[in-house]
HTML snippet that shows the backbone in 3Dmol.js (N, CA, C, O; Angstrom):
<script src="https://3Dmol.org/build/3Dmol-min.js"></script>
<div id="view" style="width:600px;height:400px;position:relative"></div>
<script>
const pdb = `
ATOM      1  N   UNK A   1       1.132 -29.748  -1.664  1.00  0.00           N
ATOM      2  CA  UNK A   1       0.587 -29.296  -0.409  1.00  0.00           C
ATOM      3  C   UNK A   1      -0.341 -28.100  -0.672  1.00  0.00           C
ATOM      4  O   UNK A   1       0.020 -27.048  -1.200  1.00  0.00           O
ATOM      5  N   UNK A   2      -1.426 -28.351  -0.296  1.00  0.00           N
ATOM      6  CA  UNK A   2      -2.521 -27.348  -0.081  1.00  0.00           C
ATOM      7  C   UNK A   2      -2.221 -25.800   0.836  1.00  0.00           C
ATOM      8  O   UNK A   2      -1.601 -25.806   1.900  1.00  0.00           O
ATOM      9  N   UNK A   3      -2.833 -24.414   0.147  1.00  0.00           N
ATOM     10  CA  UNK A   3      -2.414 -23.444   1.277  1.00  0.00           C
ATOM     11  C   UNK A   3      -3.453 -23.567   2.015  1.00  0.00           C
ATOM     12  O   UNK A   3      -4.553 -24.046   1.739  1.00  0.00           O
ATOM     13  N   UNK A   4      -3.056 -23.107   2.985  1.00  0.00           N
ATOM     14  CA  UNK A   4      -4.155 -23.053   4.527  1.00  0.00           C
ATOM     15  C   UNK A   4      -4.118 -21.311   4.582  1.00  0.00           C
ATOM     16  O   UNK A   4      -3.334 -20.801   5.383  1.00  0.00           O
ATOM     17  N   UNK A   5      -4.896 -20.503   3.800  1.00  0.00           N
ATOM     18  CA  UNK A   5      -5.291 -19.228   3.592  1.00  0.00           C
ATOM     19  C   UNK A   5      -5.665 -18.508   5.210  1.00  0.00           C
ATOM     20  O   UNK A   5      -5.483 -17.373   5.651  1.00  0.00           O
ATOM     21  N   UNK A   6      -6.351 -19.938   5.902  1.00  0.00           N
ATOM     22  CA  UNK A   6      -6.654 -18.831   7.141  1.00  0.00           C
ATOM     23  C   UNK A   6      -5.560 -18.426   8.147  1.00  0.00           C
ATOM     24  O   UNK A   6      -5.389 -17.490   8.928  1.00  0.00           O
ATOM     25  N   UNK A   7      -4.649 -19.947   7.655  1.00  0.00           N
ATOM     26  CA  UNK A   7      -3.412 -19.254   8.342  1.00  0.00           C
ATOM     27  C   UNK A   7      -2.533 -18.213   8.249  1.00  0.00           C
ATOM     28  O   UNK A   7      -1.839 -17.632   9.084  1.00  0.00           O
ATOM     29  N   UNK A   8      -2.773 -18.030   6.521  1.00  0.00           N
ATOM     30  CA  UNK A   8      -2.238 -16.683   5.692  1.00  0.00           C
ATOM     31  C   UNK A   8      -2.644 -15.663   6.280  1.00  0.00           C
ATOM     32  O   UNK A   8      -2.046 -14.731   6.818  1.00  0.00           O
ATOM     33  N   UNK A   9      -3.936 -15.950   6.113  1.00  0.00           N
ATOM     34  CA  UNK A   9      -4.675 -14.608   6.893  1.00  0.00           C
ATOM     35  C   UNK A   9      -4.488 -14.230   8.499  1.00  0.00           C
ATOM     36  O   UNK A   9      -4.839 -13.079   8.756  1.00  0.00           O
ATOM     37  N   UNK A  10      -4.258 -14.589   9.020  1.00  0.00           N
ATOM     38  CA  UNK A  10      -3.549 -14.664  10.250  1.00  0.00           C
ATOM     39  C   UNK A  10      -2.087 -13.886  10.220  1.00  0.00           C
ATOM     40  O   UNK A  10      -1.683 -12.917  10.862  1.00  0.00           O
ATOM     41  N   UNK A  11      -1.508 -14.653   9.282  1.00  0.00           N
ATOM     42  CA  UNK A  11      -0.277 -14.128   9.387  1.00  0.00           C
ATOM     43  C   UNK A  11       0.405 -12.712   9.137  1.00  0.00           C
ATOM     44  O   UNK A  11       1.474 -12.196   9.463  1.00  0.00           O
ATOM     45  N   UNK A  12      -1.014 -12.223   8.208  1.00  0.00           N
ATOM     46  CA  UNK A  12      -0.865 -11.238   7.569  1.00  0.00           C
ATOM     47  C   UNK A  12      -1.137 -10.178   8.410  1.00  0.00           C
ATOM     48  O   UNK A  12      -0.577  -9.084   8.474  1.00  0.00           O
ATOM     49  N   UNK A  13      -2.225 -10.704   9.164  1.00  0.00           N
ATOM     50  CA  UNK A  13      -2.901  -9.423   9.971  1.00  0.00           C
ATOM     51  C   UNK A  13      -2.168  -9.196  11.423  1.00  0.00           C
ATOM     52  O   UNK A  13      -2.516  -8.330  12.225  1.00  0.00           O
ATOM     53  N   UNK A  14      -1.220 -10.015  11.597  1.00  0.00           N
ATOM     54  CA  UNK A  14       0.088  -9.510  12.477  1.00  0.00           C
ATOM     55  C   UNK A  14       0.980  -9.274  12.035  1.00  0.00           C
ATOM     56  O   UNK A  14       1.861  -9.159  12.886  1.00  0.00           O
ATOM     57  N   UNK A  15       1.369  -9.083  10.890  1.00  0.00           N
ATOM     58  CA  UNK A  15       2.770  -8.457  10.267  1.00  0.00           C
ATOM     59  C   UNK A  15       2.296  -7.190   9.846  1.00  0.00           C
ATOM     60  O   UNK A  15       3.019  -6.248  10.170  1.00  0.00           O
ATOM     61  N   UNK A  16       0.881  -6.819   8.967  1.00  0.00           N
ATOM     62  CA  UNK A  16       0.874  -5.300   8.034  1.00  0.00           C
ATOM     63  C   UNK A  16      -0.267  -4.953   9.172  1.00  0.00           C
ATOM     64  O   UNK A  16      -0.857  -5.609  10.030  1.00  0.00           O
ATOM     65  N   UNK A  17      -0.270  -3.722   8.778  1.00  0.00           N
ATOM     66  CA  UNK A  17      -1.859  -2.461   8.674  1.00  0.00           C
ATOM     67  C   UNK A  17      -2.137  -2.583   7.752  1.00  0.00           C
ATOM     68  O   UNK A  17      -1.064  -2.679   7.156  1.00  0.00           O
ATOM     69  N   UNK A  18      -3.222  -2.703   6.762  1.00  0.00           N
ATOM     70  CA  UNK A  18      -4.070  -2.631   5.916  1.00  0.00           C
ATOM     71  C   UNK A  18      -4.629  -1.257   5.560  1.00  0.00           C
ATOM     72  O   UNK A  18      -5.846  -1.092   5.639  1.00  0.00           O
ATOM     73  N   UNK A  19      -3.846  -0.275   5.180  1.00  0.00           N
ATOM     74  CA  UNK A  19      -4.052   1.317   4.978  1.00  0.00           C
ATOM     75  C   UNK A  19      -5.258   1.950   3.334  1.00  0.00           C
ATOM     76  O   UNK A  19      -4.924   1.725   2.170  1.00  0.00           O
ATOM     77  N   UNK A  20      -6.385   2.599   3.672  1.00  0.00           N
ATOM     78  CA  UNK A  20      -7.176   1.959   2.513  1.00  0.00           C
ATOM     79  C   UNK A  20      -7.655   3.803   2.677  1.00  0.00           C
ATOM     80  O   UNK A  20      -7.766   4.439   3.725  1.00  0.00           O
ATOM     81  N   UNK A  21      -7.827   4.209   1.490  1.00  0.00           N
ATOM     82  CA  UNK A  21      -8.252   5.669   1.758  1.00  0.00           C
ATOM     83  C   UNK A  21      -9.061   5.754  -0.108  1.00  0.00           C
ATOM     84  O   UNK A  21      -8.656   5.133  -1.091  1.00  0.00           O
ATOM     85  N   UNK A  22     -10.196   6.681  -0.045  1.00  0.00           N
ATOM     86  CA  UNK A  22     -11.216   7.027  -0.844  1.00  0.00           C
ATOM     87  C   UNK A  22     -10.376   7.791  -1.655  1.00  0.00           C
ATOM     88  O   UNK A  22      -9.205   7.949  -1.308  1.00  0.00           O
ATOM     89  N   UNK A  23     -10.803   8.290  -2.691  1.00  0.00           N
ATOM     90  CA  UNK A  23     -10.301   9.486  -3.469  1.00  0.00           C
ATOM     91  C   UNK A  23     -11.109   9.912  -4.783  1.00  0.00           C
ATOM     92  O   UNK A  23     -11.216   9.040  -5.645  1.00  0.00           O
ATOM     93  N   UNK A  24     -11.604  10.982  -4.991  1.00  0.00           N
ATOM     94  CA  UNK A  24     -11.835  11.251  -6.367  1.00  0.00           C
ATOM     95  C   UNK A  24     -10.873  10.360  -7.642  1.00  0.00           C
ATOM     96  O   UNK A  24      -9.679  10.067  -7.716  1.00  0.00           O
ATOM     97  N   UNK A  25     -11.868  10.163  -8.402  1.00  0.00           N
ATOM     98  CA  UNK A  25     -11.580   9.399  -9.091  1.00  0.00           C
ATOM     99  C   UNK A  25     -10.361   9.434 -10.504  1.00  0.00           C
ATOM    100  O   UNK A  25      -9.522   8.628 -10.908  1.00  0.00           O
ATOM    101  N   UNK A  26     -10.783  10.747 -10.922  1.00  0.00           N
ATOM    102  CA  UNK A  26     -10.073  11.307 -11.722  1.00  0.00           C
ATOM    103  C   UNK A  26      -8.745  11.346 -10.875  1.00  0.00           C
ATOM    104  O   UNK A  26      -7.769  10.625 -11.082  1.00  0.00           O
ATOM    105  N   UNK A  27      -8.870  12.387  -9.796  1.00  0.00           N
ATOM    106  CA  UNK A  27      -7.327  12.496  -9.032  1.00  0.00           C
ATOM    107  C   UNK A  27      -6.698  11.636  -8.807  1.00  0.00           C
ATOM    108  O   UNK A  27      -5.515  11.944  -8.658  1.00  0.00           O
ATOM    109  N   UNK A  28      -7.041  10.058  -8.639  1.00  0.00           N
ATOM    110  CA  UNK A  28      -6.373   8.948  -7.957  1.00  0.00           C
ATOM    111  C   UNK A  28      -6.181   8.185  -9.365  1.00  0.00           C
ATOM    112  O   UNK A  28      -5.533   7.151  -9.211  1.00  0.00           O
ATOM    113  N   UNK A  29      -6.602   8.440 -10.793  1.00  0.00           N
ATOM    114  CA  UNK A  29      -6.123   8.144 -11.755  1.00  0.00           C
ATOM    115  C   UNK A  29      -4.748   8.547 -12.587  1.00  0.00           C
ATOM    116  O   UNK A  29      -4.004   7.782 -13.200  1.00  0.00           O
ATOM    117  N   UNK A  30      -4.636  10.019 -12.419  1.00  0.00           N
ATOM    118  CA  UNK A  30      -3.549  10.719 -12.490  1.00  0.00           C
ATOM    119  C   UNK A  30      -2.178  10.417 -11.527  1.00  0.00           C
ATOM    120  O   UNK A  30      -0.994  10.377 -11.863  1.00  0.00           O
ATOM    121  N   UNK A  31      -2.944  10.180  -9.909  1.00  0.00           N
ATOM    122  CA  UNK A  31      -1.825   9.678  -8.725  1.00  0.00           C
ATOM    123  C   UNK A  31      -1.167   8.536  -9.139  1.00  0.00           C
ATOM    124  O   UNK A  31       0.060   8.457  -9.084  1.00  0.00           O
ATOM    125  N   UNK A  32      -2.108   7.344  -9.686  1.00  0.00           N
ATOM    126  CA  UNK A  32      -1.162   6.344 -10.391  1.00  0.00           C
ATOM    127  C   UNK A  32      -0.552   6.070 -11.486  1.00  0.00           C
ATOM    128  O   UNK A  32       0.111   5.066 -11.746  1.00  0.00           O
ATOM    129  N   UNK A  33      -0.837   7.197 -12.299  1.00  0.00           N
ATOM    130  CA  UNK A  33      -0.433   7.255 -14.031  1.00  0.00           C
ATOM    131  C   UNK A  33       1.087   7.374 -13.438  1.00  0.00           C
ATOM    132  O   UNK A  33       2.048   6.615 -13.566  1.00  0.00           O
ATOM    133  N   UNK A  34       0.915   8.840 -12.611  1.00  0.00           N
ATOM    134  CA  UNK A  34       2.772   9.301 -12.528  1.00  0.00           C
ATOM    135  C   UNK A  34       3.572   8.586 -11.566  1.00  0.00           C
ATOM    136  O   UNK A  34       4.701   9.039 -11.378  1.00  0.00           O
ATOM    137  N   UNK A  35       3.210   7.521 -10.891  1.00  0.00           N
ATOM    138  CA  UNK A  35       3.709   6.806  -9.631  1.00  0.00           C
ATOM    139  C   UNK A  35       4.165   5.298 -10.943  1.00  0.00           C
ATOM    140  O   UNK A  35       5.142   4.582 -10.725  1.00  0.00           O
ATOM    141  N   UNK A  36       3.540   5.158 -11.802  1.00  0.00           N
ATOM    142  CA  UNK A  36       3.341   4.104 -12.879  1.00  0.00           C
ATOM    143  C   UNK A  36       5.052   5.059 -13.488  1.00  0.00           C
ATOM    144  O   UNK A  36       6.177   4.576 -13.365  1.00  0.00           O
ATOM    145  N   UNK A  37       4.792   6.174 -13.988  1.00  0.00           N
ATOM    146  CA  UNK A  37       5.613   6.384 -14.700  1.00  0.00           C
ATOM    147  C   UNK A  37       7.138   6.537 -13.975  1.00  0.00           C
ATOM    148  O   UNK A  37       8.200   6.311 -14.554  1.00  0.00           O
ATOM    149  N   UNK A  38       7.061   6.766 -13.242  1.00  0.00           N
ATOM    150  CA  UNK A  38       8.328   6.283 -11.885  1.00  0.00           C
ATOM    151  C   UNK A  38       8.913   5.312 -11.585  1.00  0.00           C
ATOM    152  O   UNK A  38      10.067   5.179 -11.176  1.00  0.00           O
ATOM    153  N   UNK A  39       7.701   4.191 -11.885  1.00  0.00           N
ATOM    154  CA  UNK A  39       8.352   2.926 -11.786  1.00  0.00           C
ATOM    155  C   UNK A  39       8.784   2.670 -10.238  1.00  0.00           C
ATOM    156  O   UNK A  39       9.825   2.262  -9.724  1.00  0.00           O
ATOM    157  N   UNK A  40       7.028   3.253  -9.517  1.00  0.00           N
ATOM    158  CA  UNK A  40       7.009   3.126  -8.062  1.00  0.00           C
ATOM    159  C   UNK A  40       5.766   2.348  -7.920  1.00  0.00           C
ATOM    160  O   UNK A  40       4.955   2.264  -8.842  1.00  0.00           O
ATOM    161  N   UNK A  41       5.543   1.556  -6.334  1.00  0.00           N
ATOM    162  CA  UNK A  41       3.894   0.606  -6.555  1.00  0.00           C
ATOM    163  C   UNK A  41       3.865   2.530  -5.557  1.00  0.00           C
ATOM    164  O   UNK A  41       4.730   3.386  -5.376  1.00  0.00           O
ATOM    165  N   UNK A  42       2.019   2.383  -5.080  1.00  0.00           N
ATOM    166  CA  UNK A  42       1.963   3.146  -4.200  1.00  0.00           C
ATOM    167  C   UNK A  42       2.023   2.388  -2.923  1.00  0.00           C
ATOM    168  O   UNK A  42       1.201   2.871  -2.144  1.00  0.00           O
ATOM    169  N   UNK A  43       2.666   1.398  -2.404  1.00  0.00           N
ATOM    170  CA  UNK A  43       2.655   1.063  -1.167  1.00  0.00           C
ATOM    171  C   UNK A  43       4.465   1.372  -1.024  1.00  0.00           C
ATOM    172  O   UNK A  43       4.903   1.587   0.106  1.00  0.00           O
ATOM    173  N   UNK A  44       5.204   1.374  -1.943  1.00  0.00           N
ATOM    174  CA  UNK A  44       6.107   2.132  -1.981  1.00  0.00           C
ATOM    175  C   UNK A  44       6.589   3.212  -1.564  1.00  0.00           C
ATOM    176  O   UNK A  44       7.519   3.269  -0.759  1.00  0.00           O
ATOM    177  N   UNK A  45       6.021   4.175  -2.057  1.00  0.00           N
ATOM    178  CA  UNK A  45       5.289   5.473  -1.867  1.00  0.00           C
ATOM    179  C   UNK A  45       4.729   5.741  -0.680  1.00  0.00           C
ATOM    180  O   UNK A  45       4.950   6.777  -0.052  1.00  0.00           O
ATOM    181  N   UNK A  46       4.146   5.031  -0.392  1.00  0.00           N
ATOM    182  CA  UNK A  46       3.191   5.024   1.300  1.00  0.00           C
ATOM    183  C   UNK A  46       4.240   4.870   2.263  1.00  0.00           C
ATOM    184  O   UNK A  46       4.364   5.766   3.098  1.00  0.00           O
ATOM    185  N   UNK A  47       5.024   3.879   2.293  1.00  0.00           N
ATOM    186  CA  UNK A  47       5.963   3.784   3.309  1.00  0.00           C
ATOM    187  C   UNK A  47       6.751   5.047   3.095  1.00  0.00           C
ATOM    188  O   UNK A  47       6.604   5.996   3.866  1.00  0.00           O
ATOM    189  N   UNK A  48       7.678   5.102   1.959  1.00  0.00           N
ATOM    190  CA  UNK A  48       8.345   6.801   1.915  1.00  0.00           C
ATOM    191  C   UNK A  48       8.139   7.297   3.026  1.00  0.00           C
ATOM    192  O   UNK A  48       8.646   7.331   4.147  1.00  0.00           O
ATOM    193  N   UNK A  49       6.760   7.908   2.142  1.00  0.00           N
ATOM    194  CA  UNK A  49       6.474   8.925   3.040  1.00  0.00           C
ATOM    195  C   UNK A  49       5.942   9.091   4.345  1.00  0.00           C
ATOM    196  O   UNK A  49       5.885  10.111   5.033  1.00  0.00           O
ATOM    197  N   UNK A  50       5.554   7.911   4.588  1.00  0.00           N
ATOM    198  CA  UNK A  50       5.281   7.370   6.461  1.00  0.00           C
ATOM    199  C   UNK A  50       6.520   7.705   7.054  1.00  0.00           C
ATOM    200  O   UNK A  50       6.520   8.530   7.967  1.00  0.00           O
ATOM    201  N   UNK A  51       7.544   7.203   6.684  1.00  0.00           N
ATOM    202  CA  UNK A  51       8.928   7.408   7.378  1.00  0.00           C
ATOM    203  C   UNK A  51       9.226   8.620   7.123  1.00  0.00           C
ATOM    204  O   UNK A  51       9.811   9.183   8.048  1.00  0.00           O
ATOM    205  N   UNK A  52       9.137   8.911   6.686  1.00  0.00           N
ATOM    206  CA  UNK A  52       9.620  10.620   6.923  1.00  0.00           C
ATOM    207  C   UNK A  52       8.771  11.901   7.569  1.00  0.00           C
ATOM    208  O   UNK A  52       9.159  13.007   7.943  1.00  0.00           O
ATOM    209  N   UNK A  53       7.418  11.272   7.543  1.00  0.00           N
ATOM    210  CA  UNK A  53       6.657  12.044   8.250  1.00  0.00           C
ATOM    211  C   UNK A  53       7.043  11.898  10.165  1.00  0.00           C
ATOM    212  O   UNK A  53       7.128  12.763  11.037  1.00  0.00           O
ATOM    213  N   UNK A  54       7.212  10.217  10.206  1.00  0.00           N
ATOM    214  CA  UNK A  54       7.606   9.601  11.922  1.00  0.00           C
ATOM    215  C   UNK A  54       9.042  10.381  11.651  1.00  0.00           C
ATOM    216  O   UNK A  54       9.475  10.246  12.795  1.00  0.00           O
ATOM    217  N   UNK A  55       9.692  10.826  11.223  1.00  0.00           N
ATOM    218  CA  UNK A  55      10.878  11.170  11.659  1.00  0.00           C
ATOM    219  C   UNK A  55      11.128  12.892  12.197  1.00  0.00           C
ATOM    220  O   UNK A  55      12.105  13.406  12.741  1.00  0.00           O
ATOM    221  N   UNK A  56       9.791  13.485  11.778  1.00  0.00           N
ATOM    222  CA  UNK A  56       9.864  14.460  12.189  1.00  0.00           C
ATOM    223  C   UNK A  56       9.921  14.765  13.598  1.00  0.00           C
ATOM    224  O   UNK A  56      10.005  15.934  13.974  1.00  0.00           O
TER     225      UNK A  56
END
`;
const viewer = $3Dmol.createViewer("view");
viewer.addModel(pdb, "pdb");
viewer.setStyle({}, {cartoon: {color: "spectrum"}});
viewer.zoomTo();
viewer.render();
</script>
């Protein structure tokens, strides 16, 4: 069976936010070296700290 992607795509864009932010380059190389060395993704990380920021 074939995927039907647009349905994916659909599906996707009512379940997540799609959260996308710029960064110096160097800095956002280092952000994932030590998030790597943690043995964290950064969407990991993103939620964290989303929830704890809404909980304030």
């Amino acid at each position: 069976m074939a995927r039907n992607f647009k349905n994916e795509s659909e599906w996707r864009k009512k379940k997540y936010k799609r959260l996308v932010a710029d960064i110096e380059f160097s800095y956002g190389n280092k952000f994932i070296e030590k998030l790597q060395s943690e043995k964290i993704t950064f969407s990991e990380w993103l939620k964290k700290r989303i929830d704890e920021y809404m909980k304030k």
